[in-house]
C-alpha positions in Angstrom: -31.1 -9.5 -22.9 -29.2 -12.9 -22.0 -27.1 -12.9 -19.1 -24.2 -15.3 -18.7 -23.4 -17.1 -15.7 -20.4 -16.9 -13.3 -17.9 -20.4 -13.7 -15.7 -21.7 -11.1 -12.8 -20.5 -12.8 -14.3 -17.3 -13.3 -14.9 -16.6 -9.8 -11.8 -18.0 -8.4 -10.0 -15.9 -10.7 -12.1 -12.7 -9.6 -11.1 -14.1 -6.0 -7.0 -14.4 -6.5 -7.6 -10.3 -8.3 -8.9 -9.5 -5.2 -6.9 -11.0 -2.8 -3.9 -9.3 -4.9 -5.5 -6.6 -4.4 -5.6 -6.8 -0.5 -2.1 -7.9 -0.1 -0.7 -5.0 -2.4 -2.9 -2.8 -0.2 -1.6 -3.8 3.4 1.9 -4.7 2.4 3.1 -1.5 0.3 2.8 0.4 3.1 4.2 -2.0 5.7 7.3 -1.8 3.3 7.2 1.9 3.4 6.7 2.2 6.9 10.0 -0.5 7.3 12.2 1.6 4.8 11.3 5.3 6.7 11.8 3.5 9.9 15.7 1.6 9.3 18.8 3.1 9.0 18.9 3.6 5.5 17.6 6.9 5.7 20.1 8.4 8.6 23.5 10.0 8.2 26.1 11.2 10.2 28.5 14.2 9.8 32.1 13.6 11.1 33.7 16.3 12.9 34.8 18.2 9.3 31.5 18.6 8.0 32.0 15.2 5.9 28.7 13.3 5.9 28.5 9.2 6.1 25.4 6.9 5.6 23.8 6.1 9.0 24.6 2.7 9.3 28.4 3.0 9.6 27.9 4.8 13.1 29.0 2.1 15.7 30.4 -1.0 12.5 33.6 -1.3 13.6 35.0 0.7 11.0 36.6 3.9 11.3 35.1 6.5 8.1 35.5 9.7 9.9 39.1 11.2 9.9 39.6 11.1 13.5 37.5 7.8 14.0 34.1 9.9 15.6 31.4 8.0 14.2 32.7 4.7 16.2 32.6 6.4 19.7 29.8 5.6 21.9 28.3 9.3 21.9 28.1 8.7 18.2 24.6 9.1 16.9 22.7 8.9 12.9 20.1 11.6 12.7 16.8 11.1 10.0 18.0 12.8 6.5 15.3 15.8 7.0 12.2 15.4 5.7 12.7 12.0 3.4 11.5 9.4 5.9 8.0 11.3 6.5 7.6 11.6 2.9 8.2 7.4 2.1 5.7 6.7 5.6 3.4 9.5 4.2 3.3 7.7 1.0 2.3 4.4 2.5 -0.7 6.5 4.4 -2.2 8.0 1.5 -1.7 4.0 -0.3 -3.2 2.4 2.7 -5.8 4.7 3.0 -7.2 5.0 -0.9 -6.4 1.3 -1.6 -9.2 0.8 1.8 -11.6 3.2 0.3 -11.6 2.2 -3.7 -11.7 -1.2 -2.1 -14.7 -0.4 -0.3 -16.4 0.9 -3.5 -15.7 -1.7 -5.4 -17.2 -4.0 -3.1 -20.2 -2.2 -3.1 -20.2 -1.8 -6.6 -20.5 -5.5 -7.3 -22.9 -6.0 -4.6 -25.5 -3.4 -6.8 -24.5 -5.2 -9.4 -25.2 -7.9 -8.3 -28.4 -7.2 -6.7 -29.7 -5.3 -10.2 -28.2 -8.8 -11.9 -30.4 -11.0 -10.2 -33.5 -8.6 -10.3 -33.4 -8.6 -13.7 -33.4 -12.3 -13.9 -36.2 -12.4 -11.6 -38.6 -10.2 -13.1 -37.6 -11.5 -16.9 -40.3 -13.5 -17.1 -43.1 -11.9 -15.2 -45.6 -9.8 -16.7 -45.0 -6.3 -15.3 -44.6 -3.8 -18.0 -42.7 -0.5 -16.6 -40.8 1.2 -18.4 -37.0 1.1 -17.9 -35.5 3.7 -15.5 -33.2 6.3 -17.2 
């Protein structure tokens, strides 16, 4: 059985995929944990039961009625549940990107270890059988 051999451009191509790899892992939940934690996700309801984004509370503007959401006691509260969910997703990315990462790695290290026994013991003259 031949084996080839690793290039450069082989490797630092295998290099850039995993440092991809890394990046996607650490920064898709930084962005989640960024979106769950602005005011994107906050509302406010004016004195009528009329609801506005979050981030008109305190612009200058007045989009209540009456002018409420530009007082000082005015205050956005998290749209239930939706912020947990989007930093709960970047938990669950953070944490199986770190653990398939970790396999992989030590996947190729067996890999490579079996790889270069192989090579080693190509050409010596111990006959055992395969292992199935």
């Amino acid at each position: 059985m031949s084996m080839e051999r690793l290039g450069i451009w082989d490797t630092i191509n295998a290099g850039r995929s995993m440092a991809f790899v890394v990046i996607a892992i650490v920064m898709i939940p930084v962005i989640c944990f960024e979106i769950a934690d602005s005011e994107l996700l906050t509302e406010y309801s004016c004195p009528l039961g009329d609801t506005i984004p979050g981030y008109y509370v305190g612009d200058g503007g007045e989009d209540c009625w009456n002018g409420a959401d530009e007082s000082p006691e005015a205050e956005a509260t998290e749209i239930f549940l939706i912020p947990d969910l989007i930093r709960g997703v970047g938990v669950t990315i953070m944490i199986m990107g770190f653990l398939g990462l970790t396999t992989k790695v030590i996947a190729d290290g067996i890999s490579a270890g079996l790889s270069l026994h192989h090579r080693d013991t190509e050409g010596s003259d111990n006959s055992q059988p395969p292992i199935s």
